[in-house]
N, C-alpha and C positions, 0 to 999 in steps of 0.2 A: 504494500500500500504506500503509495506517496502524500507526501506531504509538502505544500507550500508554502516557501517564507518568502520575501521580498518579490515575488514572482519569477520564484527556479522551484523547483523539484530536490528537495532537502533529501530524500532519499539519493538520488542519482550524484550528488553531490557527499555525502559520504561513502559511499563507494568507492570514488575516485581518489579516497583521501590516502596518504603516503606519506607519513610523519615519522621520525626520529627525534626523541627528547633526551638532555641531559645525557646521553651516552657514555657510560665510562668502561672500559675493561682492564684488568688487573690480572696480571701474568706471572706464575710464581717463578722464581730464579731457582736452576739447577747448579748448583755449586760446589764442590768440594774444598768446604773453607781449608782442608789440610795443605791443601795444594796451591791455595791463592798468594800471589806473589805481593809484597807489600806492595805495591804500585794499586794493583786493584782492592788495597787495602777495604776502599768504604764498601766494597762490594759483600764483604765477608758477611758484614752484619744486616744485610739486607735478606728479606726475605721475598720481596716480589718486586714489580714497578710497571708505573699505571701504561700502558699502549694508547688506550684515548681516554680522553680529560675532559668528558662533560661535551659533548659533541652535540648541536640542535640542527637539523635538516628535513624541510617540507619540499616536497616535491608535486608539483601540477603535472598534470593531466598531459600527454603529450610532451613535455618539458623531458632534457637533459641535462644529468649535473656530474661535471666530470670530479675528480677527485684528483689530485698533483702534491707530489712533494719528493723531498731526497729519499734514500733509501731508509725504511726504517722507521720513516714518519708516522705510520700506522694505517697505508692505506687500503692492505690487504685485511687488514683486522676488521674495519670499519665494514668494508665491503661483503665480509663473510658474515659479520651482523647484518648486515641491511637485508642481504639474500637469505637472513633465517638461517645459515649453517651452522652459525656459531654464536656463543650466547653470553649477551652482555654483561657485567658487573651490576650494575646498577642502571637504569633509565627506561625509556619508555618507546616500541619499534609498533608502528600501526600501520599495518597495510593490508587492506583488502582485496583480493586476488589472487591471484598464482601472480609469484615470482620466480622465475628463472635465473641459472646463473649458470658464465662460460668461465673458464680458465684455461690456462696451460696446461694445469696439471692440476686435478682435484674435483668433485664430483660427478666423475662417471667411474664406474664398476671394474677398475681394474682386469680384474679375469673372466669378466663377459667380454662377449663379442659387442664390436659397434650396432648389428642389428637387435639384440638383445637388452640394449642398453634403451634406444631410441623405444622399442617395445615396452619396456618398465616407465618409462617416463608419459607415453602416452597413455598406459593402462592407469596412471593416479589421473588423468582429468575424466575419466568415466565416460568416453563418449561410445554411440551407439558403432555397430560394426561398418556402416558405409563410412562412416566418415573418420573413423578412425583408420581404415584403410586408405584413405585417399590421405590421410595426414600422414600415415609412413609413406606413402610414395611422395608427397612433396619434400620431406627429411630426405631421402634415398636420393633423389631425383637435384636436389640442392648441396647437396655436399659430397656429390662425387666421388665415393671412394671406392667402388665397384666392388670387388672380390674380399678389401679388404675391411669390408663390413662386416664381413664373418667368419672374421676373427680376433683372436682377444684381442683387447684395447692398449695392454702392457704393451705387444710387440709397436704400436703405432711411435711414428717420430713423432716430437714435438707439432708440427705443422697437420698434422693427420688430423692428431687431439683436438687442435683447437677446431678445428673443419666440421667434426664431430660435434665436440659441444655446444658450437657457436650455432648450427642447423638445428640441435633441438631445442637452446634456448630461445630461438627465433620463430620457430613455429608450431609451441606449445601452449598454446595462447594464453599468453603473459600479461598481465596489466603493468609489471615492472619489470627490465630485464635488466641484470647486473654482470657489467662485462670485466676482466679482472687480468688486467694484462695482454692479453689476450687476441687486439686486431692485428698486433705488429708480427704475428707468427704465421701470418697466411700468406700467402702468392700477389700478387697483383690482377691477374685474373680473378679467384677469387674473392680478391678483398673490396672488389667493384659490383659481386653479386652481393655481398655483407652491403657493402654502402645504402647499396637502392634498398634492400628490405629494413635497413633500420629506418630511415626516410620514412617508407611506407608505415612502415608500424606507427611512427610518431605522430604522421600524420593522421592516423587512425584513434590517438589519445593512450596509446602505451608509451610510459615513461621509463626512462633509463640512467643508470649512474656507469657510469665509464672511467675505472681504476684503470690508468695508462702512463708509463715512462715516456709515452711518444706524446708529446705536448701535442701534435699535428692529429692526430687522431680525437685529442680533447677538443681543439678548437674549431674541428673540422663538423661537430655535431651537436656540442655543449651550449646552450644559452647560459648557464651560471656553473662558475667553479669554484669549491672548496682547496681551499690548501689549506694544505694539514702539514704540522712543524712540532715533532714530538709530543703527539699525540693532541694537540690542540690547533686551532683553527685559526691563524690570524688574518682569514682573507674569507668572504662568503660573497662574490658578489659578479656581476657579470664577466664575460668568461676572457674579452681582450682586456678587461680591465687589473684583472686577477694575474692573467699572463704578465703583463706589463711591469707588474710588481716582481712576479717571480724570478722574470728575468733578469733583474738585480740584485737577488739575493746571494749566488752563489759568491758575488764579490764580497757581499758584505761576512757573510758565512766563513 
């Protein structure tokens, strides 16, 4: 049932909603104080240290929010929170819909086959048999891998992987897809079928966080970026704007 407030659809509007509060995560330290050299002396007496620091990000409808920083910054932690893999310390993660998420390496089934894998992922959105057959053959038919679809995902090179995850996170019908590294390991041929479907998607009001070292792939998709600088945020805000900045950090760094 809908509901009207100011003349929208108050239902259709929460649905769409895609919030992250206060986010913190806190990582224990594996140490063998016996072995610690006095240089990393303060490390001795430490028992963990936070990865993100109170993180806040909304996201619209359609909208892209890339994520940037040095190594270490936290942007993988962040992104495996957003995508639901991994689970915050402390704060508040709201999103209604299937999210999806691609990487290099990490959420697909090791010792399944690529077709086995794509089959598990479609069988969670419960759809009926035509059209879940016609969703693996658009997965099959988009990411190209022919023979070695079946077989296990371990033997795939890096660029395989991503071909792999990137075709199911894109057409498992995602209302958020979380990409994590991820576009810089494909082909150029490929990387021009990726471009035109995230496009589409977006224009269709699926939104996306895009974790990338390749600043060109952020700014190539992103209306707003977060930098993230040990574990906290000192930049949230449109996305040449953010670059601009960042790009004279590494002097000041």
């Amino acid at each position: 049932m809908a509901f009207f407030e100011n003349g929208f659809m108050k239902q259709e509007f929460d649905m769409q909603k895609i919030e992250i509060k206060y986010i913190t995560k806190e990582l224990p330290l594996i140490v063998d104080k016996k072995r610690v050299s006095k240089i990393a002396l303060p490390v001795e007496k430490a028992e963990s240290f936070w990865a993100l620091r109170g993180i806040s990000l909304a996201i619209n409808p359609g909208e892209a929010i890339g994520l940037i920083g040095i190594n270490g910054s936290g942007k993988q932690v962040l992104a495996e929170i957003i995508a639901g893999r991994l689970k915050q310390t402390t704060g508040f993660r709201t999103i209604q819909g299937r999210t999806t998420y691609a990487s290099s390496r990490g959420g697909l089934e090791e010792g399944s086959t690529g077709f086995e894998n794509l089959q598990a992922e479609i069988d969670k959105i419960e759809l009926d048999e035509i059209k879940a057959s016609h969703l693996i053959n658009g997965i099959v038919d988009f990411c190209e891998l022919g023979e070695w679809l079946y077989r296990p995902v371990r033997e795939y090179s890096v660029g395989m992987y991503a071909r792999l995850s990137l075709a199911i996170a894109l057409f498992t019908e995602p209302q958020l897809v979380v990409l994590n590294n991820v576009l810089n390991l494909i082909d150029i041929p490929f990387s021009k079928r990726v471009n035109q479907k995230i496009t589409e998607l977006k224009d269709s009001g699926v939104s996306f966080v895009i974790a990338d070292n390749n600043l060109v792939n952020v700014e190539r998709f992103c209306e707003r970026t977060l930098w993230l600088q040990f574990g906290m945020n000192p930049s949230l805000a449109k996305t040449s704007d953010v670059m601009l900045q960042f790009e004279y950090f590494p002097d000041w760094f």
